[in-house]
C-alpha positions as a Markdown table, in Angstrom:
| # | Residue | x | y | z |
|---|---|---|---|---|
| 1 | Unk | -26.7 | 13.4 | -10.8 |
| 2 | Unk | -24.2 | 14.6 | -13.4 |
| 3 | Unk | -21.2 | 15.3 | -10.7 |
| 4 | Unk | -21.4 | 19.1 | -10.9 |
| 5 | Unk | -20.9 | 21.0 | -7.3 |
| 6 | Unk | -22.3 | 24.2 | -6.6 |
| 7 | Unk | -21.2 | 26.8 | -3.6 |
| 8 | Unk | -24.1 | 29.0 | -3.0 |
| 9 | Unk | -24.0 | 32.0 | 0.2 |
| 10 | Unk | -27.5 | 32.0 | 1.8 |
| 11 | Unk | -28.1 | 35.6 | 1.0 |
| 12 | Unk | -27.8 | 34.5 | -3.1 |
| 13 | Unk | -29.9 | 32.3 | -5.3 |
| 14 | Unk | -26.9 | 32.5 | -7.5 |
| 15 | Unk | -23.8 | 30.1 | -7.2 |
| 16 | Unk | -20.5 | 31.7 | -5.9 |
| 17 | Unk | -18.7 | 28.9 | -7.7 |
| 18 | Unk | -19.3 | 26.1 | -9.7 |
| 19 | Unk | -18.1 | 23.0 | -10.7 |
| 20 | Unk | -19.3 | 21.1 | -13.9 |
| 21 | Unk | -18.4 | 17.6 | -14.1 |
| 22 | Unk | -16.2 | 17.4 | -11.1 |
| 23 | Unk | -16.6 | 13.3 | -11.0 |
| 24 | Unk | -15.8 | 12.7 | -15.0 |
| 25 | Unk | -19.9 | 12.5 | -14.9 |
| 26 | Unk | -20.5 | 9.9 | -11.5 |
| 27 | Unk | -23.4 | 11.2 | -9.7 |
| 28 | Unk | -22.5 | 12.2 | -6.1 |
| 29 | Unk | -23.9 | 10.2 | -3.2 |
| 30 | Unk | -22.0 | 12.4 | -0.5 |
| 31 | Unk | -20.5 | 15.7 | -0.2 |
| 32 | Unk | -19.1 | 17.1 | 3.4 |
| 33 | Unk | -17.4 | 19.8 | 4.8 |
| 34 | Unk | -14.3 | 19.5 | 7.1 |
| 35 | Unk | -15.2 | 19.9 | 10.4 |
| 36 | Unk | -11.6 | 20.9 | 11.3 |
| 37 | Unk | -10.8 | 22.9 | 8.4 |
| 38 | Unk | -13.7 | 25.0 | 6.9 |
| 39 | Unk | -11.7 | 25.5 | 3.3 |
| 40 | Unk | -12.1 | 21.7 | 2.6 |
| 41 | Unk | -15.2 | 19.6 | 1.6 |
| 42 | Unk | -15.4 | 15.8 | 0.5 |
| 43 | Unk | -17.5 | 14.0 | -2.3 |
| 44 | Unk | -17.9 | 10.3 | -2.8 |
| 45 | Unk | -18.9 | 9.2 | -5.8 |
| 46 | Unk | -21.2 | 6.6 | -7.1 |
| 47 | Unk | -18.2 | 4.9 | -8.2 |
| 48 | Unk | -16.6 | 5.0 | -4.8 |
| 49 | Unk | -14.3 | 7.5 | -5.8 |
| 50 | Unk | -13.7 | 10.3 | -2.6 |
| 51 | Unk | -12.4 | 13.9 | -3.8 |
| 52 | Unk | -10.8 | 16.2 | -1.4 |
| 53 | Unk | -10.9 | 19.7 | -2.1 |
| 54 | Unk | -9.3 | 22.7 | -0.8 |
| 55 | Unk | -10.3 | 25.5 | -1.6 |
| 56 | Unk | -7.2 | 27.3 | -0.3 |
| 57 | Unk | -4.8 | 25.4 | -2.3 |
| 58 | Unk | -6.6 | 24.9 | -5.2 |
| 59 | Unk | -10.6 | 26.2 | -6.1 |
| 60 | Unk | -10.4 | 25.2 | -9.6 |
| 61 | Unk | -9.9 | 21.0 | -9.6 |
| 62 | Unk | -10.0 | 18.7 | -6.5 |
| 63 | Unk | -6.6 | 18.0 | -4.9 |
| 64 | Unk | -6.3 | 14.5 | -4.3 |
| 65 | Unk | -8.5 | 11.6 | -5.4 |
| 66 | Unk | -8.7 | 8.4 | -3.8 |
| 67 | Unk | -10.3 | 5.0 | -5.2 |
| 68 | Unk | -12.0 | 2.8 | -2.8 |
| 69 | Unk | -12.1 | -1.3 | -3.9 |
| 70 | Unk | -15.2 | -1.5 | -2.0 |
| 71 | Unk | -18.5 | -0.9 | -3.0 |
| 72 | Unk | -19.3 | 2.6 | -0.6 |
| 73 | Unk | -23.1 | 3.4 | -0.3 |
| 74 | Unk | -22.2 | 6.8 | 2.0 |
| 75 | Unk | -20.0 | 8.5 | 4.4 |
| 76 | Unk | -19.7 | 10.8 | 7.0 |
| 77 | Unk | -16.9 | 12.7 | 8.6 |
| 78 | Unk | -16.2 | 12.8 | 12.3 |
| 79 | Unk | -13.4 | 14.9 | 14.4 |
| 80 | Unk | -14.0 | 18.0 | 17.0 |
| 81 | Unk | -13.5 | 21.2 | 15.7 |
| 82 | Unk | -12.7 | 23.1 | 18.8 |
| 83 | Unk | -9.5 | 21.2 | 19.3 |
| 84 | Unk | -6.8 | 21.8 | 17.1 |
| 85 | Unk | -4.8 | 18.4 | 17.3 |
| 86 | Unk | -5.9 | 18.3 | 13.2 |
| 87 | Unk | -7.5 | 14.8 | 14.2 |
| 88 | Unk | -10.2 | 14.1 | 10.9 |
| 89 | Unk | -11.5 | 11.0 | 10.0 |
| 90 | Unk | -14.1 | 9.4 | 7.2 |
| 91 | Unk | -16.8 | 6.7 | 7.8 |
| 92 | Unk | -17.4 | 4.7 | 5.2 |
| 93 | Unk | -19.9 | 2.3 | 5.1 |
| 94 | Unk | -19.7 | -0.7 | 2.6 |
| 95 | Unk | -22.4 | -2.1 | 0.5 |
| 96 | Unk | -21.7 | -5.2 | 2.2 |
| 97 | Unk | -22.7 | -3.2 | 5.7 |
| 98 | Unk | -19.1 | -3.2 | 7.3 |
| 99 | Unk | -18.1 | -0.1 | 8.6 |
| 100 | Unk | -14.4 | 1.4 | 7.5 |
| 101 | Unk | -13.3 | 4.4 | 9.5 |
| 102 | Unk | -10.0 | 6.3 | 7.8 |
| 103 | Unk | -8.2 | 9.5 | 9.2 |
| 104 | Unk | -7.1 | 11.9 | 6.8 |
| 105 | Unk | -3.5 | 13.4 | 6.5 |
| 106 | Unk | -3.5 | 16.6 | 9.0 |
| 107 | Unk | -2.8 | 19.2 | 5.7 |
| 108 | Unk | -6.2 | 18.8 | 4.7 |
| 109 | Unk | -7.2 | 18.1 | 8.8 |
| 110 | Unk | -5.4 | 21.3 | 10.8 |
| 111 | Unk | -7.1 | 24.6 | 11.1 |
């Protein structure tokens, strides 16, 4: 609810990382990891903002951020991680119920 993000290993009760107020305070509505590319996760905000992180270029802040215009209630990620033709896209779904599917650039897509 306050935008923080926690990476936990099953074996530990204790965070391996943490993130304090990684959406300027928006609660997160969604947070997904790359099915392509295990180093990247996304988060959508409640202010229909979606963060990309990668962990392998950057584990401190996110590395790009991308307003939406339209009211986004959730999202999901789709693509097939046993090919390798970096294909990743994001379903969003709209307030309004329209669906918006986006593919994202293959540096945050390829294995």
């Amino acid at each position: 609810s306050d935008g923080s993000i926690r990476l936990h290993q099953m074996t530990s009760e204790y965070p391996l990382l943490q993130w304090n107020d990684s959406t300027n305070g928006q609660p997160i509505i969604a947070l997904q990891w790359a099915l392509t590319r295990p180093a990247v996760f996304f988060v959508l905000d409640t202010s229909s903002n979606i963060y990309i992180w990668d962990l392998l270029e950057n584990d401190l802040l996110p590395v790009a951020k991308q307003a939406i215009p339209e009211n986004i209630v959730t999202m999901a990620l789709l693509g097939e991680p046993e090919k390798t033709n970096g294909l990743l896209g994001i379903v969003l779904a709209q307030e309004s119920g329209q669906i918006d599917i986006q593919y994202v650039k293959k540096k945050w897509a390829l294995p």
